[in-house]
C-alpha positions as CSV (number, residue, x, y, z in Angstrom):
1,X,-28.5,-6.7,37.9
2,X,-28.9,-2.9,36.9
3,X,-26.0,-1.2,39.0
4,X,-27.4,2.1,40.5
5,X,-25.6,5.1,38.7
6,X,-25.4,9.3,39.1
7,X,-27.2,8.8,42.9
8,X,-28.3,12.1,44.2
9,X,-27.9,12.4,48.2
10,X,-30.8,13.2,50.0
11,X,-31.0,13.9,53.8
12,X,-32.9,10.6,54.6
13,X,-30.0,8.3,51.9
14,X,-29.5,7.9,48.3
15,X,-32.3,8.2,45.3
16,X,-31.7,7.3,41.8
17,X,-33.4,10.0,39.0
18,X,-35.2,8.6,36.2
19,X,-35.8,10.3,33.0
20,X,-37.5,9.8,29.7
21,X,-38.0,12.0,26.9
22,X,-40.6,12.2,24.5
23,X,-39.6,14.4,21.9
24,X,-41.8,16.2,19.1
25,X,-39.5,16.7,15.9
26,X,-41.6,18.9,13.0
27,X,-41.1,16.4,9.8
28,X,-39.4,18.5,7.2
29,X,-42.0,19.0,4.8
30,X,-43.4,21.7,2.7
31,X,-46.8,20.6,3.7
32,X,-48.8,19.8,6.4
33,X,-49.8,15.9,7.5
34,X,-53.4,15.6,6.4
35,X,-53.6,18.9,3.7
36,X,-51.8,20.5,1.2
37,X,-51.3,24.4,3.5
38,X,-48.0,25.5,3.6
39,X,-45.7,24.1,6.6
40,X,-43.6,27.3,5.9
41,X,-41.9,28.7,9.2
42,X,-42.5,32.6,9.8
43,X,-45.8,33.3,8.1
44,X,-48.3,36.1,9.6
45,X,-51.2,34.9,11.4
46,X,-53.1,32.2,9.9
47,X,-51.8,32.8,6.5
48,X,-51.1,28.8,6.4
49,X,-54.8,27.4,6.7
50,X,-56.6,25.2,4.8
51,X,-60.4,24.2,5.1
52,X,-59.1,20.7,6.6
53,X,-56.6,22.7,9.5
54,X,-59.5,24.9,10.5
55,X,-62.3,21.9,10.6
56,X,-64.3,22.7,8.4
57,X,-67.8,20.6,8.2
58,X,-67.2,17.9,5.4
59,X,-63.7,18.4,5.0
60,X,-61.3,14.7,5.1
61,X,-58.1,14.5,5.8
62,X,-55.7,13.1,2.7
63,X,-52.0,11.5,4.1
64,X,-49.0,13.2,3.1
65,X,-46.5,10.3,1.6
66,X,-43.5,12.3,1.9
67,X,-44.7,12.8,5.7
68,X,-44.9,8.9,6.0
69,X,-41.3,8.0,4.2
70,X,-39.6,10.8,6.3
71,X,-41.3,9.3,9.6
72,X,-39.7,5.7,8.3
73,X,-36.1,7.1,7.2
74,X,-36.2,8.6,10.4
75,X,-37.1,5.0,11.9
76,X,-34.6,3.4,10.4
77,X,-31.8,5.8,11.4
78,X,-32.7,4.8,15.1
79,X,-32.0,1.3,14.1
80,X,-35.9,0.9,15.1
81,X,-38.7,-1.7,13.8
82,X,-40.7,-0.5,10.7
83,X,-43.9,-1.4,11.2
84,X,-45.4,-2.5,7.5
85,X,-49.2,-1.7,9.2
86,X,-49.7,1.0,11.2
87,X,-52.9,3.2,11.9
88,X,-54.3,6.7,12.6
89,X,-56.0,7.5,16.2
90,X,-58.5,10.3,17.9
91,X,-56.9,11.7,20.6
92,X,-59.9,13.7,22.1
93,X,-59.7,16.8,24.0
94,X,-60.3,20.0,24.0
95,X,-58.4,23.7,23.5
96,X,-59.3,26.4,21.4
97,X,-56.0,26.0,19.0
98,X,-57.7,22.4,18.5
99,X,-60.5,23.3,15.6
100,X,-61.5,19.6,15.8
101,X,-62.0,18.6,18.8
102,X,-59.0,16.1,18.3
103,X,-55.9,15.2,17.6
104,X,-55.1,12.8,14.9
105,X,-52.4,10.8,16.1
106,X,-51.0,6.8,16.5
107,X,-52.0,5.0,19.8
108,X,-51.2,1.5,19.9
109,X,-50.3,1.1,16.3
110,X,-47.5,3.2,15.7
111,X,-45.8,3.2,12.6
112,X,-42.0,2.7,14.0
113,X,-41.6,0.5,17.0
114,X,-38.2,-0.4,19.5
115,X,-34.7,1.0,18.6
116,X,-31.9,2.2,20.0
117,X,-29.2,4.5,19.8
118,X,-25.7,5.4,21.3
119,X,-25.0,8.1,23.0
120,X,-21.3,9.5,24.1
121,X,-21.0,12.2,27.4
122,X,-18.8,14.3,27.9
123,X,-16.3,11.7,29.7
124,X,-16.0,9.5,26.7
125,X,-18.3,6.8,27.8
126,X,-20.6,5.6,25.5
127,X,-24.2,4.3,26.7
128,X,-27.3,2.7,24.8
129,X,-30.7,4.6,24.8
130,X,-33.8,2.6,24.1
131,X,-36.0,4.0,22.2
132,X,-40.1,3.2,23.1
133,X,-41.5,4.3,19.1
134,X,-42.2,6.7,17.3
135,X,-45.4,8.0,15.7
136,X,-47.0,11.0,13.4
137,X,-49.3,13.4,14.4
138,X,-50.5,16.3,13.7
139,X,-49.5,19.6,15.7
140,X,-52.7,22.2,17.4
141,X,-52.6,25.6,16.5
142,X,-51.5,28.6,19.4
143,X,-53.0,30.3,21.8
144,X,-51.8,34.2,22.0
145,X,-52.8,35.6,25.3
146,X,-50.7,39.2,25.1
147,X,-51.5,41.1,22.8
148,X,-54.5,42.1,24.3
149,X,-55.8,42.7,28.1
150,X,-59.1,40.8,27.9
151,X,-59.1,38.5,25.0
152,X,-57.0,35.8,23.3
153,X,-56.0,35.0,19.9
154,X,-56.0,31.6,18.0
155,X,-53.2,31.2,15.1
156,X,-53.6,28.3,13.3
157,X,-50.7,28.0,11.4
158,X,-49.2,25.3,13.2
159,X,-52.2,23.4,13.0
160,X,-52.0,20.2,11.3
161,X,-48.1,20.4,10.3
162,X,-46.6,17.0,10.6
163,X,-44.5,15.7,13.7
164,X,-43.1,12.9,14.7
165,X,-43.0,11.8,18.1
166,X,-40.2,9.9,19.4
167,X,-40.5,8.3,22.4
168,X,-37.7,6.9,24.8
169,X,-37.9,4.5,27.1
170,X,-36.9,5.2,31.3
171,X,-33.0,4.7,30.3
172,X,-32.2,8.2,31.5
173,X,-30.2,8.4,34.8
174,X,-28.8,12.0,34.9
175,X,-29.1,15.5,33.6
176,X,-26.1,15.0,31.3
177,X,-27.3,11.5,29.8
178,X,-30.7,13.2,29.2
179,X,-29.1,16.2,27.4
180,X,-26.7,14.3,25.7
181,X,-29.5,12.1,24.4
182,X,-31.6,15.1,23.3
183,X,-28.7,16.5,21.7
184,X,-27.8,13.0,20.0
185,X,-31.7,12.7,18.3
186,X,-31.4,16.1,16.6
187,X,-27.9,15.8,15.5
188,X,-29.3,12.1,13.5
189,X,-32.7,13.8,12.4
190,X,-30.4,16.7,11.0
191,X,-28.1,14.5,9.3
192,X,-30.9,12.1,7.7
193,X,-32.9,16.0,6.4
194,X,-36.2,15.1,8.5
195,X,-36.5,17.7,10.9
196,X,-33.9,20.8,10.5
197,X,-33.9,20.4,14.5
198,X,-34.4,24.4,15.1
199,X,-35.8,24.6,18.7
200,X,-36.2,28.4,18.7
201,X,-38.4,28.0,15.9
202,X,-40.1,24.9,17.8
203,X,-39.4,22.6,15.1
204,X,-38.1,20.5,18.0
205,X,-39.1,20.1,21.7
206,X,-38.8,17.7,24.7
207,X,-41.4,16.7,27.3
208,X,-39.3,15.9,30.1
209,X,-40.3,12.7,32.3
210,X,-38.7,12.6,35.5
211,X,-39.1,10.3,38.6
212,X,-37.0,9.6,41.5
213,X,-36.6,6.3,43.7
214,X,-34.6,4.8,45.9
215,X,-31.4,3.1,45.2
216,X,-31.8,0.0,43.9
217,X,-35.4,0.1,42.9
218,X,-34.6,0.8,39.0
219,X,-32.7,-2.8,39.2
220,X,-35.9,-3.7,40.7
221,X,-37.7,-2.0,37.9
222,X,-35.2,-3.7,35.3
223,X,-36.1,-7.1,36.6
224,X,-39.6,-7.0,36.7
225,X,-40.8,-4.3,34.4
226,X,-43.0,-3.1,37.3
227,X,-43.2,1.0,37.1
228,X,-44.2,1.2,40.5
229,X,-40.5,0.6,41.5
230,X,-39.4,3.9,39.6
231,X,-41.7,6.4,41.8
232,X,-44.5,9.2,40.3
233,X,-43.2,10.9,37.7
234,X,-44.4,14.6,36.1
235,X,-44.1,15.4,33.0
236,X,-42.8,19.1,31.7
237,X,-44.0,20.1,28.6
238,X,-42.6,22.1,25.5
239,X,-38.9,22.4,26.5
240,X,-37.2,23.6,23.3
241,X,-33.3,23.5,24.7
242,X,-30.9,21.1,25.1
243,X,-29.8,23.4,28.1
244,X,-33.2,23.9,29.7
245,X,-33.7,20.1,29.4
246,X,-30.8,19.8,31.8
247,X,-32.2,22.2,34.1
248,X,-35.5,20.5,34.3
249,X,-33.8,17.3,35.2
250,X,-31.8,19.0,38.0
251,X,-34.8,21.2,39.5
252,X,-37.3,18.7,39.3
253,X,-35.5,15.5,40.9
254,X,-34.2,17.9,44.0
255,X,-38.2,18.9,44.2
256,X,-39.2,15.8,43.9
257,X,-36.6,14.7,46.8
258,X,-37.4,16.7,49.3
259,X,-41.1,16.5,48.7
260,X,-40.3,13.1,49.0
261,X,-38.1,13.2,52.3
262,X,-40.9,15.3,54.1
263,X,-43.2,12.6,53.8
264,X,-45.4,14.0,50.9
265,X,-46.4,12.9,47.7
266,X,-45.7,13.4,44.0
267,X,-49.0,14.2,42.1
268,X,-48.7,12.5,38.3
269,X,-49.2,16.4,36.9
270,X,-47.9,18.1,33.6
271,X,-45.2,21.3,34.8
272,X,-44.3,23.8,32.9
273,X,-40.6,25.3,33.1
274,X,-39.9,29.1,33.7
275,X,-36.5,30.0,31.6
276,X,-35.7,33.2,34.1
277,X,-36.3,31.2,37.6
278,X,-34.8,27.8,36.2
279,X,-38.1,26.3,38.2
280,X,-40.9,24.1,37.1
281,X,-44.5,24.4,38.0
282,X,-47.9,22.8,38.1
283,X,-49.6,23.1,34.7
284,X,-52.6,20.6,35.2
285,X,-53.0,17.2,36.3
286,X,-51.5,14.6,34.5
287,X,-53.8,12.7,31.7
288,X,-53.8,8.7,31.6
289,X,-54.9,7.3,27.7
290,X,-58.1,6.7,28.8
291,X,-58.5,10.2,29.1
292,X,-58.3,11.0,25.9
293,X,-61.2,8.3,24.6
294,X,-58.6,7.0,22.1
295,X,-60.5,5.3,18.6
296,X,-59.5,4.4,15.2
297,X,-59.9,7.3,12.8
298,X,-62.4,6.8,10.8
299,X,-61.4,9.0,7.8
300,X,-58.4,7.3,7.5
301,X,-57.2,4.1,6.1
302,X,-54.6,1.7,7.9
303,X,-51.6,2.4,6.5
304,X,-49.8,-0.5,4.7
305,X,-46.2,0.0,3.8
306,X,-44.5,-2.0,0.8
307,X,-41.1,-3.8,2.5
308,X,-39.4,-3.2,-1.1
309,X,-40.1,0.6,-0.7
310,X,-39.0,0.5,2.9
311,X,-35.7,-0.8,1.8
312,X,-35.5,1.2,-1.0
313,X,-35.4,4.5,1.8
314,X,-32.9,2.4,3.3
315,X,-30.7,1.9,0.9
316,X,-30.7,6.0,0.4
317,X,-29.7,6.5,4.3
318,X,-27.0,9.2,4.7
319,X,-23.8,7.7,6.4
320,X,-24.9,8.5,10.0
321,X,-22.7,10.3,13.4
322,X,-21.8,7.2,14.8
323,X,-20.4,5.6,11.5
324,X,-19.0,8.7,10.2
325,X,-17.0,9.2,14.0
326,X,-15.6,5.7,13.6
327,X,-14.4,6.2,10.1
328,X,-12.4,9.8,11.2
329,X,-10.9,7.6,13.7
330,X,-9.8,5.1,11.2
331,X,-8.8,6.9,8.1
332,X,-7.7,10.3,9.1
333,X,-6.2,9.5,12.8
334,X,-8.0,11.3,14.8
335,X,-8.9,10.8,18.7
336,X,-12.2,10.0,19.4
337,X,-12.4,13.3,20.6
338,X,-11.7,15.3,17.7
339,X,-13.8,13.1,15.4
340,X,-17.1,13.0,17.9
341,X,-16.8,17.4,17.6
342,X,-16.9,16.8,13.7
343,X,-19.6,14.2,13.2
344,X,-21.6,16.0,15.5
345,X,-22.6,18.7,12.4
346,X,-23.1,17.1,9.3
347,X,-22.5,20.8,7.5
348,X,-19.4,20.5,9.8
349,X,-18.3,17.1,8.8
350,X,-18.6,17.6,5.5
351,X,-16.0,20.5,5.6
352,X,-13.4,19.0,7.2
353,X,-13.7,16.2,4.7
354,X,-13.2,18.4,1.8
355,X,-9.9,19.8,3.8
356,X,-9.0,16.6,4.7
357,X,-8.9,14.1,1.6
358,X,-5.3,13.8,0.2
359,X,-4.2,15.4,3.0
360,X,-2.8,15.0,7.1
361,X,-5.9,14.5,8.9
362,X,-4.9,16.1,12.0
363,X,-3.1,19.3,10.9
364,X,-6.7,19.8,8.7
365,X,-8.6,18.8,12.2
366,X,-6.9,21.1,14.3
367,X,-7.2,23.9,11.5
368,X,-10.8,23.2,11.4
369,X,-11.7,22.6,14.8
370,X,-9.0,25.4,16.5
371,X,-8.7,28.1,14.0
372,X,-12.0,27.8,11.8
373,X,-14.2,27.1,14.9
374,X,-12.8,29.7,17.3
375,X,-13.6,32.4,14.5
376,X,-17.0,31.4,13.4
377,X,-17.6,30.9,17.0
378,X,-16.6,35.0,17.4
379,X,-18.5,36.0,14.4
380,X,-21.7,33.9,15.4
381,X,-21.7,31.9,12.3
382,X,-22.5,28.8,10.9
383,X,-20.2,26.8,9.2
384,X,-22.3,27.1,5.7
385,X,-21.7,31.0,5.9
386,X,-17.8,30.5,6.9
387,X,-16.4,33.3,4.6
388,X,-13.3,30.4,4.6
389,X,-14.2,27.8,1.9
390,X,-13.1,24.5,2.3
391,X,-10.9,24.3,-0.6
392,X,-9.1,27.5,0.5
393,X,-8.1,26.4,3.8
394,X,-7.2,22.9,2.2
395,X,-4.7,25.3,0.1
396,X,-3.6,26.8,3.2
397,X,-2.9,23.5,5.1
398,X,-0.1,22.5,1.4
399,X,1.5,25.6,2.0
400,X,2.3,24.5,5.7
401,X,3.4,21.2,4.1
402,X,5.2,21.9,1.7
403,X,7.2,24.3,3.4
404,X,6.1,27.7,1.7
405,X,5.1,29.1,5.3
406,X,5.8,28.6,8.5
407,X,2.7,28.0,11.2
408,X,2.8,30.9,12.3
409,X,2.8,32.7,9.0
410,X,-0.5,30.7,8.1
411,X,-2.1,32.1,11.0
412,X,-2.0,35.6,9.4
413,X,-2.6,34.3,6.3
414,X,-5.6,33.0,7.8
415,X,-6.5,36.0,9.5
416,X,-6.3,38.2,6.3
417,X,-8.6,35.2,4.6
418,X,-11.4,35.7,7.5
419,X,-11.5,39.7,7.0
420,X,-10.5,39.9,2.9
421,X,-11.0,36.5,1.3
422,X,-8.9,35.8,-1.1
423,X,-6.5,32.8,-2.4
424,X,-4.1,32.1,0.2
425,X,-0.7,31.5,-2.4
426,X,-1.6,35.1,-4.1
427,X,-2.0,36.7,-0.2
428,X,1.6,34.7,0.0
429,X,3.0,35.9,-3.3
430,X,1.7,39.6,-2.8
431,X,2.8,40.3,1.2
432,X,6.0,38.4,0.3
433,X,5.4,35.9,3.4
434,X,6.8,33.0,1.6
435,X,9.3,31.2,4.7
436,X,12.9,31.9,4.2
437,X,14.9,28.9,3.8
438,X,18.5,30.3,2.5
439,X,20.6,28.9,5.0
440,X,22.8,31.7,4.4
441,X,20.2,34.4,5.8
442,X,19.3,32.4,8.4
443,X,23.3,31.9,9.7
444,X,23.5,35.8,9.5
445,X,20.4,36.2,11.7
446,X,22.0,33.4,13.8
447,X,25.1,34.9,14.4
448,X,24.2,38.2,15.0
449,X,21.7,37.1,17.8
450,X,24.6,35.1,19.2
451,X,27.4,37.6,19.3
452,X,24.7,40.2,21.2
453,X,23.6,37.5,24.2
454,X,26.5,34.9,25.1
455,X,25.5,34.9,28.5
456,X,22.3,32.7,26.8
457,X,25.1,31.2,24.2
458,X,26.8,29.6,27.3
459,X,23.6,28.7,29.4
460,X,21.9,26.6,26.3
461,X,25.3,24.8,26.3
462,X,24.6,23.8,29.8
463,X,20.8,23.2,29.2
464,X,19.8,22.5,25.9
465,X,16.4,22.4,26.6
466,X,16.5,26.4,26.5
467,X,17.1,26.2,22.7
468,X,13.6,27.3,22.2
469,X,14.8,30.9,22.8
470,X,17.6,31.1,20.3
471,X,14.6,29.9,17.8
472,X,12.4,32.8,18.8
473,X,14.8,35.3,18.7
474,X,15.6,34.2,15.3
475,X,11.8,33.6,14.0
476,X,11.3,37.6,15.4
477,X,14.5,38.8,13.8
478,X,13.1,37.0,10.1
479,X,9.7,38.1,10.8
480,X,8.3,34.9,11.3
481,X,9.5,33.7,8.0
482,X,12.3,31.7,8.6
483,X,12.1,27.8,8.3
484,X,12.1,26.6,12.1
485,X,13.0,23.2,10.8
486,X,16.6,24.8,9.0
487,X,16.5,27.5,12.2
488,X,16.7,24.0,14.7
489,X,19.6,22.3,12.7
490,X,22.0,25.4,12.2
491,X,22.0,26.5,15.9
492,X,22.4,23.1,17.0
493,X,25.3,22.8,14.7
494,X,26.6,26.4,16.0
495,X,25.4,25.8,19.4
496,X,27.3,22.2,19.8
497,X,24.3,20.2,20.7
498,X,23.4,17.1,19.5
């Protein structure tokens, strides 16, 4: 039996919140699904159009293959069921970015069916997500209501460019599982290249389920697959954050609670969210399929997918988050910490690797994800535009090793890298930074420092934990250049401590 999990308290007892997502991901394509218009991002006003976006009498739609083996890599990096015979649907209704009339879309045949994936929060615990199926459609167009006071405008660029819709299942029991899911989907259709995953652009989007019930009743649910148990849910469309996906979950159960607790009802509506309140709101009322007169399109053939090609895209799969995370763990020692940060990117675990091979895994990971991070973090860049390359910082990591500079001298070698560029043995060579290990220099600076403070000579005697200040002292009098390691042994020697 389903233990209850994340309860929110309500004045009249418990409730447990249940969320699915379905989530539209623009296939990364350089045409639309049924055309050959551009898909391109950031054109003027219906500058992307063909006759077949705009539904134009006689024109037929023609499937885009690369559309159809994206939607299927995609598939098979949710560990999901290809489905070798799928079809194409109407979905009727009615909106003036619609040209048609319809939507062509996958109803009951979809071409990817049940899957899963893992997903890790923020406490380390890992927990399964079932995913319901995905299918392809094409997107509407958009309605512009501002730029003038008395009409709209219709741009049909987006009209007819390819998404996939992937559809959870009512797993989903808390704002953080539902954002760490969203977040989880886009990091594996950005590693597999079949949607770039850029929300502000809308290339990616979540309509946001949420119900509440009583505790207990999604065990109920579990046992008996009866939805009733799980409560009305709304639907809120177009969120394009995993931040504002959060915030839905959290606004909308507590609405949904105390509508609940003062003995109303929850109307099956579609909401819409408000970014500057954090609030959601009635839209219109919620659609059942009927609705939408669902039938077989009839311009389009079935489609019928050869199992050799389908394992051929297989075969050609990317190594994926979860496999990659596992594999930092094992061959470069990482905590599962470090190595979930770095598979989360694929740009970003693809540069630690190229710092990492031949090298200590964890000094590279902490360069990367300390130093490297925190400054593209400052600069508000990516890590392709890191004016660090990996094989420079891999450089500066063997001049830590092998003793040329100190740790502390690499951090200003590094900082000179970030503003300058440069080779980081030349910026040694030429500001003459290379660590001082001449025992001979060092006993000077030693001895000195030790003839001006014996108050400290005869306290470290008593507590030798206090060396560290003798060693700071003498890194300040060598400007940071001395060799901490000879610095340790020679003032333990002087110093009589073992």
């Amino acid at each position: 039996m389903t233990e209850p999990r994340n309860l929110m308290q309500g004045a009249t007892g418990d409730w447990e919140v249940v969320i699915g997502l379905e989530v539209h991901a623009q296939v990364s394509s350089k045409a639309k699904l049924f055309s050959g218009a551009s898909a391109t991002y950031g054109a003027g006003p219906n500058e992307n159009v063909s006759l077949v976006d705009a539904a134009f009498p006689g024109m037929l739609p023609v499937i885009n293959r690369y559309c159809v083996e994206q939607a299927v890599r995609t598939g098979l990096g949710l560990n999901a069921r290809i489905n070798l015979w799928s079809r194409f649907d109407r979905k009727n209704y009615f909106y003036p970015d619609l040209p048609q009339g319809y939507q062509i879309s996958q109803y009951k045949d979809p071409i990817v069916g049940e899957g899963e994936i893992e997903v890790e929060l923020d406490d380390g615990e890992i927990i399964p997500i079932g995913i319901e199926r995905l299918h392809l459609e094409q997107d509407a167009g958009k309605s512009i209501h501002d730029l003038g006071p008395k009409e709209s405008h219709v741009d049909l660029n987006r009209s007819g460019v390819a998404l996939m819709e992937i559809v959870s299942k009512p797993d989903m029991r808390s704002s953080d599982e539902a954002a760490a899911y969203f977040s989880k989907l886009r990091t594996i259709v950005r590693y597999l290249g079949t949607c770039d995953g850029n929300m502000e652009e809308g290339s990616m989007r979540a309509d946001v389920n949420v119900s509440v019930c009583r505790a207990g009743n999604y065990a109920k649910f579990r046992e008996s697959g009866d939805f009733s148990f799980l409560g009305t849910r709304t639907e809120t469309k177009n969120v394009n954050s995993i931040r504002y996906v959060k915030q839905v979950v959290e606004y909308e159960a507590r609405r949904q609670i105390e509508v609940l607790e003062a003995d109303g009802e929850i109307d099956q509506e579609t909401r819409l969210f408000n970014v500057a309140t954090g609030e959601t709101r009635t839209m219109r009322s919620k659609e059942d399929a009927h609705d939408y007169r669902y039938f077989p399109d009839p311009d389009l053939l079935p489609l019928e997918l050869d199992p050799a090609w389908v394992e051929n895209i297989r075969s050609g799969l990317p190594e994926l988050p979860d496999a990659k995370r596992k594999r930092f763990v094992a061959d470069f020692g990482l905590s599962q910490y470090d190595a979930s940060v770095l598979a989360a990117d694929r740009g970003k675990a693809d540069y630690f690797e190229a710092v990492a091979n031949g090298r200590d895994g964890k000094l590279a990971a902490n360069w990367v994800t300390t130093e490297l991070f925190g400054a593209l973090n400052k600069q508000g860049l990516e890590i392709d535009a890191s004016p660090i390359g990996a094989p420079a910082l891999g450089k500066l990591i063997d001049l830590i090793a092998d003793g040329t500079i100190s740790g502390r001298i690499a951090k200003d070698v590094f900082a000179i890298m970030l503003e300058e560029g440069g080779d980081p043995e030349k910026i040694v060579a030429d500001k003459g930074l290379k660590q001082v290990s001449d025992t001979g220099a060092i006993e000077k600076a030693i001895d000195e420092i030790m003839a001006a403070n014996p108050k400290q000579v005869a306290q470290v005697k008593e507590k030798p934990k206090t060396l560290g200040w003798f060693v700071g002292q003498v890194m300040k009098a060598t400007g940071g250049k001395a060799n901490p390691a000879v610095v340790n042994k020679i003032l333990k020697e002087k110093l009589g401590i073992a």
